[in-house]
DSSP file (Angstrom, degrees, kcal/mol; ACC not computed):
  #  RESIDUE AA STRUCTURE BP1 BP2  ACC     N-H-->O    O-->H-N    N-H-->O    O-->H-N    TCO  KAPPA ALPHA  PHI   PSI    X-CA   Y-CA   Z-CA
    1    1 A X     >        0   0    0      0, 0.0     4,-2.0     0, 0.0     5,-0.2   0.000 360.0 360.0 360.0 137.1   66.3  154.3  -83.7
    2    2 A X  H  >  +     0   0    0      2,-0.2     4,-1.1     3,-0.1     3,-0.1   0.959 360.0  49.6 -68.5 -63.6   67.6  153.7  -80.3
    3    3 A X  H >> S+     0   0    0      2,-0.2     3,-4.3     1,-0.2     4,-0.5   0.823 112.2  50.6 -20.6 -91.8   70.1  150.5  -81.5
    4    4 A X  H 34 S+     0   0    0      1,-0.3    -1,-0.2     2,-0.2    -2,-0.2   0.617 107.3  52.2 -40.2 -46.0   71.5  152.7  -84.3
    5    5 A X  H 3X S+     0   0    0     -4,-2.0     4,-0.5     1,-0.2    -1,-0.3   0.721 111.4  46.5 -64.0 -22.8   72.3  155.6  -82.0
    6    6 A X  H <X S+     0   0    0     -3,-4.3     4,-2.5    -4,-1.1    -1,-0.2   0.748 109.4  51.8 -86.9 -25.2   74.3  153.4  -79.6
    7    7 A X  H  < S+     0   0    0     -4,-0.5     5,-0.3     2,-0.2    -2,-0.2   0.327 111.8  50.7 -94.1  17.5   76.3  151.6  -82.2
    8    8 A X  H  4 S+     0   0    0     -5,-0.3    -1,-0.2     3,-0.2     3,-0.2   0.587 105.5  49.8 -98.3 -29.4   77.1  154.8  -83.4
    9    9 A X  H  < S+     0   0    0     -4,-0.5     2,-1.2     1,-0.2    -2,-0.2   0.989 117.3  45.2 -79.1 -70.7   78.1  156.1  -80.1
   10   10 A X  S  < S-     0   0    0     -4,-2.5    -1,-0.2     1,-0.2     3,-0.1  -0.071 113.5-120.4 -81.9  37.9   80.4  152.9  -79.7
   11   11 A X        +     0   0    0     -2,-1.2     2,-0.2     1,-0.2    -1,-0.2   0.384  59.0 151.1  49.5  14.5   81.7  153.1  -83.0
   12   12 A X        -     0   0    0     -5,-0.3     2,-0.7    -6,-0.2    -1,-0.2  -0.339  43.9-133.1 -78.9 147.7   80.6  150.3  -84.1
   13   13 A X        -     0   0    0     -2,-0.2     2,-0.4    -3,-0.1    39,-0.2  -0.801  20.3-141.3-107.5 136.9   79.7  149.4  -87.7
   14   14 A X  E     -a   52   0A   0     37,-2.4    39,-1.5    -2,-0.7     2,-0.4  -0.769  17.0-160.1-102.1 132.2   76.3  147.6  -88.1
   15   15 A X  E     +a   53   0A   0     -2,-0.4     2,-0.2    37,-0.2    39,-0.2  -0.991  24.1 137.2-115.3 111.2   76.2  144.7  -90.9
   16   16 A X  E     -a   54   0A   0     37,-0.7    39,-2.5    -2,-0.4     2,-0.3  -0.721  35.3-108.2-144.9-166.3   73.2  143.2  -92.5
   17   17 A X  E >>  -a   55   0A   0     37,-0.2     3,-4.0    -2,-0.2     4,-1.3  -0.995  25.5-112.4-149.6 163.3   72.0  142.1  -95.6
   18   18 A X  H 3> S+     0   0    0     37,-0.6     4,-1.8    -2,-0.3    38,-0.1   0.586 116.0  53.4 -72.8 -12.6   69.7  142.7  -98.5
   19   19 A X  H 3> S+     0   0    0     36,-0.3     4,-0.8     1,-0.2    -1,-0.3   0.438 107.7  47.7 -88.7   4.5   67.6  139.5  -97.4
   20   20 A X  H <> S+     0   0    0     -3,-4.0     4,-4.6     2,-0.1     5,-0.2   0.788 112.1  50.9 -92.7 -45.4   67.2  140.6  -94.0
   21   21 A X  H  X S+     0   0    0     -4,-1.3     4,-0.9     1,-0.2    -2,-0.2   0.835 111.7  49.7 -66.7 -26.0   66.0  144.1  -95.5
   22   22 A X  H >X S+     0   0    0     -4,-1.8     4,-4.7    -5,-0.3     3,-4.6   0.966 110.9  50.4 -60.5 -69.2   63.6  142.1  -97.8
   23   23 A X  H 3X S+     0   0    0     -4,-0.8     4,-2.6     1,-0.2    -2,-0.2   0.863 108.6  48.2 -11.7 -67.7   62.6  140.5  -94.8
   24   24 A X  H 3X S+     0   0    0     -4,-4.6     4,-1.0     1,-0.2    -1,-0.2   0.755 113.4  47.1 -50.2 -32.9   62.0  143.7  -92.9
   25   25 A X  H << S+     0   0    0     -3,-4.6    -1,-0.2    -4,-0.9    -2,-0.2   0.684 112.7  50.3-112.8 -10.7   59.8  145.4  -95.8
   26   26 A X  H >X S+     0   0    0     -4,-4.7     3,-0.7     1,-0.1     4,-0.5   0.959 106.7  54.2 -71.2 -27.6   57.6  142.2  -96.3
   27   27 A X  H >< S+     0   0    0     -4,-2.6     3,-0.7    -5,-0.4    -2,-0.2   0.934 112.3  42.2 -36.5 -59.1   57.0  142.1  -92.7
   28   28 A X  G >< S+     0   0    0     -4,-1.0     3,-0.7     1,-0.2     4,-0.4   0.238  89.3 107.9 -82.6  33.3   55.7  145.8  -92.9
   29   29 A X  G <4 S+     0   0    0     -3,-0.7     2,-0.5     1,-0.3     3,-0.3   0.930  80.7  36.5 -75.8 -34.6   53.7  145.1  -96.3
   30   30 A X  G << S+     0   0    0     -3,-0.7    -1,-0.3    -4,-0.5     3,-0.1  -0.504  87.5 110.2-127.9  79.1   50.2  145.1  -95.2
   31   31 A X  S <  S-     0   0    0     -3,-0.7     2,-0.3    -2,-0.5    -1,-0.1   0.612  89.6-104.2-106.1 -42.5   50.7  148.1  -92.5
   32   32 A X     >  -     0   0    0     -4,-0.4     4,-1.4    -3,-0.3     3,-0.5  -0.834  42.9 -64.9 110.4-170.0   48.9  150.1  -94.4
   33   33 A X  H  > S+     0   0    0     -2,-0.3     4,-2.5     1,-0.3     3,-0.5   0.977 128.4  54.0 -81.4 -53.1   50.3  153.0  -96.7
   34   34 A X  H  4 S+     0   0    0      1,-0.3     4,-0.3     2,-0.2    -1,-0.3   0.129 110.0  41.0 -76.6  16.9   51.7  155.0  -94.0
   35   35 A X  H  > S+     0   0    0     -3,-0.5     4,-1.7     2,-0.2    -1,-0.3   0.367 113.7  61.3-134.5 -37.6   54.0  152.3  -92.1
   36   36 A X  H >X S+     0   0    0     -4,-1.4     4,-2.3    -3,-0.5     3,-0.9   0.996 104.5  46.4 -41.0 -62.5   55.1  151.1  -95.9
   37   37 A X  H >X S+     0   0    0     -4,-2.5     3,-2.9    -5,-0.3     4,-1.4   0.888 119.7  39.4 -72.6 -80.3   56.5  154.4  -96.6
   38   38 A X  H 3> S+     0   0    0     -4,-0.3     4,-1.8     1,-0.3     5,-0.5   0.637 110.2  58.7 -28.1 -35.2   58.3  154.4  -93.3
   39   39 A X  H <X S+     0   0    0     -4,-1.7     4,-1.5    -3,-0.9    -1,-0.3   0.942 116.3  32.6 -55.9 -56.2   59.1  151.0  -93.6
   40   40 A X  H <X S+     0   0    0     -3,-2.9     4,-2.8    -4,-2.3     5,-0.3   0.970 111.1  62.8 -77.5 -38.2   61.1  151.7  -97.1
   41   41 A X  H  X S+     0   0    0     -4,-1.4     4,-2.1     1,-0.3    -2,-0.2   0.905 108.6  49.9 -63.0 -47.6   62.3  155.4  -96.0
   42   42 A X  H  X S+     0   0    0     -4,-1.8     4,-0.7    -5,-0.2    -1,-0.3   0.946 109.9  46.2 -39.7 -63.7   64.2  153.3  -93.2
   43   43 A X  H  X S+     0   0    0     -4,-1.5     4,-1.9    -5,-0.5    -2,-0.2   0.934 109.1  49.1 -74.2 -17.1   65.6  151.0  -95.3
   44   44 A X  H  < S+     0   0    0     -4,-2.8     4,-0.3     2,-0.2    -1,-0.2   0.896 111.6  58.8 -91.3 -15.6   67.1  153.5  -98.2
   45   45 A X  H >< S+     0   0    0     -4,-2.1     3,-7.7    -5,-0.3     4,-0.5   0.919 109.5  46.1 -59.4 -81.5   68.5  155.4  -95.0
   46   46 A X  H >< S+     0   0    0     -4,-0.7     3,-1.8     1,-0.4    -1,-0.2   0.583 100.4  59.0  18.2 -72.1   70.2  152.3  -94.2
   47   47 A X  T 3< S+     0   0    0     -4,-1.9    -1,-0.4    -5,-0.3    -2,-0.2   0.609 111.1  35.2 -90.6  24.7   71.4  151.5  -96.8
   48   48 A X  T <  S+     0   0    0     -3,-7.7     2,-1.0    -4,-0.3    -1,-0.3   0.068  83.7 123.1-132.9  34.8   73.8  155.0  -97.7
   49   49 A X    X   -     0   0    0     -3,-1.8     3,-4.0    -4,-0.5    -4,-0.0  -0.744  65.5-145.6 -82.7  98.7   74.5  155.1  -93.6
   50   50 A X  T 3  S+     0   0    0     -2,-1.0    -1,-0.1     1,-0.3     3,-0.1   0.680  94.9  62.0 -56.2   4.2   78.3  154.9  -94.1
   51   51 A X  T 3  S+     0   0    0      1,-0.2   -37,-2.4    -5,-0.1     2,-0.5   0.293  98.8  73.8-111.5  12.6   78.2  152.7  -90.4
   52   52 A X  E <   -a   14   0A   0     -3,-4.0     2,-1.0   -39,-0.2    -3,-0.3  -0.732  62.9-172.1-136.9 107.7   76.1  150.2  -92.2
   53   53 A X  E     -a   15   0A   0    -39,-1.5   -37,-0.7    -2,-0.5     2,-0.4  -0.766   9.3-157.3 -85.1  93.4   77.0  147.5  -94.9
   54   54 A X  E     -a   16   0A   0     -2,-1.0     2,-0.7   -39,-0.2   -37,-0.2  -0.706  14.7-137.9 -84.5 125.1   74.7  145.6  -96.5
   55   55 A X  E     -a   17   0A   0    -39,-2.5   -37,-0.6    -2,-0.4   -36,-0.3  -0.685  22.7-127.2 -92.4 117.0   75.9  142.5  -97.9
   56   56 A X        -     0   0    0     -2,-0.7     2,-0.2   -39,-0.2    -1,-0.1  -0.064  26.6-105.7 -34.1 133.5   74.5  141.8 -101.6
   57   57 A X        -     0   0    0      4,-0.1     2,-0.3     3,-0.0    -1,-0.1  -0.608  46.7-179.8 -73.5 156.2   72.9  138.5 -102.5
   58   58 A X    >>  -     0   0    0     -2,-0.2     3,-3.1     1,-0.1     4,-2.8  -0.994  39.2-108.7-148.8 132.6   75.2  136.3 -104.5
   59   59 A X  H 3> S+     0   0    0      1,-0.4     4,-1.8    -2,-0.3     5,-0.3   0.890 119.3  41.4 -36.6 -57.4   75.0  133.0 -106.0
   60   60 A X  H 34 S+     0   0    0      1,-0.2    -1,-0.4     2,-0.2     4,-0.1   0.125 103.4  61.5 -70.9  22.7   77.2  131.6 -103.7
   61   61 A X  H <> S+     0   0    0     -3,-3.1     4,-2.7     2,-0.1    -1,-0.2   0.330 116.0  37.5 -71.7 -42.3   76.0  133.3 -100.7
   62   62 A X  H  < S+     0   0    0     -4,-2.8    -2,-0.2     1,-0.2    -3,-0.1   0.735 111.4  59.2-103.3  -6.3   72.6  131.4 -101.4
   63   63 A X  T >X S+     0   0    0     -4,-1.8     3,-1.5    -5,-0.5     4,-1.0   0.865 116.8  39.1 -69.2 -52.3   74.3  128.2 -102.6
   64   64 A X  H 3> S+     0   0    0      1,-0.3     4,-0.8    -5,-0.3     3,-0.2   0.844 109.7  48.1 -57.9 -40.2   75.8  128.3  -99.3
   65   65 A X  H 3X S+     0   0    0     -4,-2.7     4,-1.1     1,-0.2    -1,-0.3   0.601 100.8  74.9 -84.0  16.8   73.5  129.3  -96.8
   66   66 A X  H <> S+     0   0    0     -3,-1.5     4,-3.2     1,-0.2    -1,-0.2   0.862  83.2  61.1 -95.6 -23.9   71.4  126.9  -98.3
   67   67 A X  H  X S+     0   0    0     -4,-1.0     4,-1.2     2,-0.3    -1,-0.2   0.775  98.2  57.9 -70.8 -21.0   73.2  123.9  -96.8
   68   68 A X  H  X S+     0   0    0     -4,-0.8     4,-1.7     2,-0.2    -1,-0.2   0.893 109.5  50.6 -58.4 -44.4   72.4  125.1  -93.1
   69   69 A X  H  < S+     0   0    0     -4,-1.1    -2,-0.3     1,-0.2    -3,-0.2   0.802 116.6  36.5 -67.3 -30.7   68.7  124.9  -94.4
   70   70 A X  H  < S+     0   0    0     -4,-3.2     3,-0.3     1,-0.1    -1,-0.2   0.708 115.5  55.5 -96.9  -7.1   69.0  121.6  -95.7
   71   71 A X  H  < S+     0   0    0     -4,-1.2     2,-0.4     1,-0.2    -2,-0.2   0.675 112.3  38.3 -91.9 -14.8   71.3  120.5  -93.0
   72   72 A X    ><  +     0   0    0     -4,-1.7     3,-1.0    -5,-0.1     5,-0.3  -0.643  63.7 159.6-122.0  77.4   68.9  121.4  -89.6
   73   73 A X  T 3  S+     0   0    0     -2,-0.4    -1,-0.1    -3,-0.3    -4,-0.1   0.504  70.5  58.8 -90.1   5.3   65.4  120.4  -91.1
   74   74 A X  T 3  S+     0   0    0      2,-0.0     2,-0.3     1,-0.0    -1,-0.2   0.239  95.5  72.1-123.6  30.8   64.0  120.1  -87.3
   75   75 A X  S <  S-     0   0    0     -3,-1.0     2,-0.6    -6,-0.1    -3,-0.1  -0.996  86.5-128.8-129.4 131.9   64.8  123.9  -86.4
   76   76 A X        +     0   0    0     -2,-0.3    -3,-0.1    -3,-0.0    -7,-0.0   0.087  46.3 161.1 -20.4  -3.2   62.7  126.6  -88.1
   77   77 A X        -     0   0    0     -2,-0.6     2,-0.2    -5,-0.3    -2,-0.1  -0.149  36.0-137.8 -68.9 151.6   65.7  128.4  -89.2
   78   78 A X     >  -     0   0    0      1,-0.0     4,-1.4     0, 0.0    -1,-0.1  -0.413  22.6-107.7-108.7 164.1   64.2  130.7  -92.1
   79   79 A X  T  4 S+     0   0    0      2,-0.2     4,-0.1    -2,-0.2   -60,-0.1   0.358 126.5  52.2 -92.0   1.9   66.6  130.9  -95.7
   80   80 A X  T  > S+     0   0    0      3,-0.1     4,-1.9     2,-0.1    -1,-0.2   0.753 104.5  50.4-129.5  -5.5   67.4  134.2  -94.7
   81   81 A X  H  > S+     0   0    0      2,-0.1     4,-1.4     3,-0.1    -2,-0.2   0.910 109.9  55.1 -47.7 -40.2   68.7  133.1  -90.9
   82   82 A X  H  X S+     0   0    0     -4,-1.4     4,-2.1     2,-0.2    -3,-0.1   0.878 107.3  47.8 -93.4 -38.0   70.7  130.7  -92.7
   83   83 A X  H  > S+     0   0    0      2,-0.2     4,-2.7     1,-0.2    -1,-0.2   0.915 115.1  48.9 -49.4 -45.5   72.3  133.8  -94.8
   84   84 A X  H  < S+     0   0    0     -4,-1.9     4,-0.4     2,-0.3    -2,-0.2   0.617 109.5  48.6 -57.9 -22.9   72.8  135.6  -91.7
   85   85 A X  H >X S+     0   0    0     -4,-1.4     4,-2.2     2,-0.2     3,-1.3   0.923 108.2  53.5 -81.8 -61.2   74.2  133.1  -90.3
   86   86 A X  H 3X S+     0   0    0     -4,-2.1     4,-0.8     1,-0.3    -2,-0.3   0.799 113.1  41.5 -38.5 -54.8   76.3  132.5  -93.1
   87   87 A X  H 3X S+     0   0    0     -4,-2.7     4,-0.7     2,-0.2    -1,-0.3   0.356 104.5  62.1 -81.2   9.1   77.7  136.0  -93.2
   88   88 A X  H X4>S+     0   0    0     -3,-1.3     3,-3.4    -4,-0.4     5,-0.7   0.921 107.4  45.1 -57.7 -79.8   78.0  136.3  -89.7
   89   89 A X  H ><5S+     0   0    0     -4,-2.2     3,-0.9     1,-0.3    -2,-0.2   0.727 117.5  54.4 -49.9 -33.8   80.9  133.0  -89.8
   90   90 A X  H 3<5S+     0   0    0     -4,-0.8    -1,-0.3     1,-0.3    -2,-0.2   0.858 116.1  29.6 -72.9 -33.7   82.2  135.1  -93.0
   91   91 A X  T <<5S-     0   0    0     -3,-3.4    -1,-0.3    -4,-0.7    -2,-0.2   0.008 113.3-111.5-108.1  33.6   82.8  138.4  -91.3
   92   92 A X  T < 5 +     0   0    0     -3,-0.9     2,-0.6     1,-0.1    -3,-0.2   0.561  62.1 145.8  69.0  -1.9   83.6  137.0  -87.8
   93   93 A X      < +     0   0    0     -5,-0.7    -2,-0.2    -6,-0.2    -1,-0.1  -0.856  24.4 167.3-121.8 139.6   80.8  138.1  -85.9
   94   94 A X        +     0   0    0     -2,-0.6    15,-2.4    14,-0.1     2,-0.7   0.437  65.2  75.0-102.4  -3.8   79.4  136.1  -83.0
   95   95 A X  E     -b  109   0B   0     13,-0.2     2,-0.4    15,-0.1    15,-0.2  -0.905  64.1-177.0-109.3 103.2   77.1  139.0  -81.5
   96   96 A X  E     -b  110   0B   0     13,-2.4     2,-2.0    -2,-0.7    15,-1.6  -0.958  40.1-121.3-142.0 156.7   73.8  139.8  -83.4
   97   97 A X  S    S+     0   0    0     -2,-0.4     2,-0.3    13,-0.2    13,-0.1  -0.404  74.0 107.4 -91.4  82.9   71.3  142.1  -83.1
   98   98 A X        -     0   0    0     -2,-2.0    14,-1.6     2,-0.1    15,-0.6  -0.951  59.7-150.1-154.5 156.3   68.2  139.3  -82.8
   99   99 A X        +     0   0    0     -2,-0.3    11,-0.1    13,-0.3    -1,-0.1   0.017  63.5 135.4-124.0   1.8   66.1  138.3  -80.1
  100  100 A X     >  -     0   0    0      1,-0.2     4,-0.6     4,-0.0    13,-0.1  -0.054  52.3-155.0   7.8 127.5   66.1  134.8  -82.2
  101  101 A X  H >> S+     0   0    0      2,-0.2     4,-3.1     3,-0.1     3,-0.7   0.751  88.6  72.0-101.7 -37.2   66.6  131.7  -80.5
  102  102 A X  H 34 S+     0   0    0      1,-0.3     5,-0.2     2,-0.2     4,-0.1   0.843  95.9  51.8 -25.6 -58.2   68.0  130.2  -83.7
  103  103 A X  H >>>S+     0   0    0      2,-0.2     3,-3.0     1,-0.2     4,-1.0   0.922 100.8  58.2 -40.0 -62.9   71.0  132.1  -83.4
  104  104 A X  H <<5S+     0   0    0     -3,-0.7    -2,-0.2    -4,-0.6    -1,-0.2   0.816 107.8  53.2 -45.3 -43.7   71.8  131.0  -79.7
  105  105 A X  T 3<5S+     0   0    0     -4,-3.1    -1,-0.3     1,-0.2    -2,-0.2   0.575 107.0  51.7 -79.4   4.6   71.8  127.2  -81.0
  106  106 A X  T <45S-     0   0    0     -3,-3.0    -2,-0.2    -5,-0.3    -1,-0.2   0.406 126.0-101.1-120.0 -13.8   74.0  128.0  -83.3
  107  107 A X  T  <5S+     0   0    0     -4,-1.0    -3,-0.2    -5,-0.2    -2,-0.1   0.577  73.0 133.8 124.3  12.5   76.3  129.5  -81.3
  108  108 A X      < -     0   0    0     -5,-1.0     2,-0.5    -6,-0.1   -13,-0.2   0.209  63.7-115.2 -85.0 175.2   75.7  133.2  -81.8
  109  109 A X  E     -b   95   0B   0    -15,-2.4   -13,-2.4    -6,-0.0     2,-0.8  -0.994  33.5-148.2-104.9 115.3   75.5  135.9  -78.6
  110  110 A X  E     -b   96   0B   0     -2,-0.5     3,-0.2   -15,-0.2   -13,-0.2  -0.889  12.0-165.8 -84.2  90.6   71.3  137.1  -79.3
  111  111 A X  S >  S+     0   0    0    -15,-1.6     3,-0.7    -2,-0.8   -12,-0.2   0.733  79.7  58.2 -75.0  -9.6   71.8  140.8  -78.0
  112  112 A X  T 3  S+     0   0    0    -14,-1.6   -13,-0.3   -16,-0.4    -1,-0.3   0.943  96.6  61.7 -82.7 -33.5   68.0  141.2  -77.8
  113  113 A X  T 3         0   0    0    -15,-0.6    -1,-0.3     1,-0.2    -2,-0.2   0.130 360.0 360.0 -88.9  46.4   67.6  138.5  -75.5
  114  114 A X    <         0   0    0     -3,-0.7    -1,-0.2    -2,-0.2    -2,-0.1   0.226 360.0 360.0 -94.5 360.0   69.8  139.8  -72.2
């Protein structure tokens, strides 16, 4: 993947979490067999890629993000934007790798859309 290979080059360590990765492999779910298998073979790289941390769900992590979701009921924001979101504000980072608008209103940098 083009991304991976660049944050790799600029040493940068990529952060995401297991409800984005859920996300990712319902998305590919009715692909067909041979875009499943890819789908998951992607995500177990992922997740032992020593430049990539996936953050665990946790009660409080979904107690939490849950209050952005009940707080913005006239944005679209999804219960796992509202995690991301959530661990973004926890680990400090304002730059993330979504073409999202959601993010932008929330105050985020959306590095797919420049």
């Amino acid at each position: 993947m083009k991304i991976a290979l660049e944050l790799r080059k600029e040493q940068l360590a990529m952060v995401t979490s297991d409800a984005v990765l859920i996300e990712y492999l319902t998305y590919f779910s009715g692909w067909g067999r041979d875009t499943r298998i890819a789908a998951v073979d992607f995500v177990l790289e992922l997740r032992v890629d020593p430049a990539v941390r996936v953050i665990a769900h946790s009660d409080d992590l979904i107690a939490r993000a849950m209050e952005p979701y009940r707080r913005r009921p006239d944005k679209s924001y999804s219960m796992t934007d509202c995690i991301s979101m959530v661990i973004c504000r926890d680990e400090g980072i304002t730059e993330v790798l979504t073409h999202d608008e959601d993010f932008v209103r929330e105050g985020f940098v959306a590095l797919l859309r420049q």
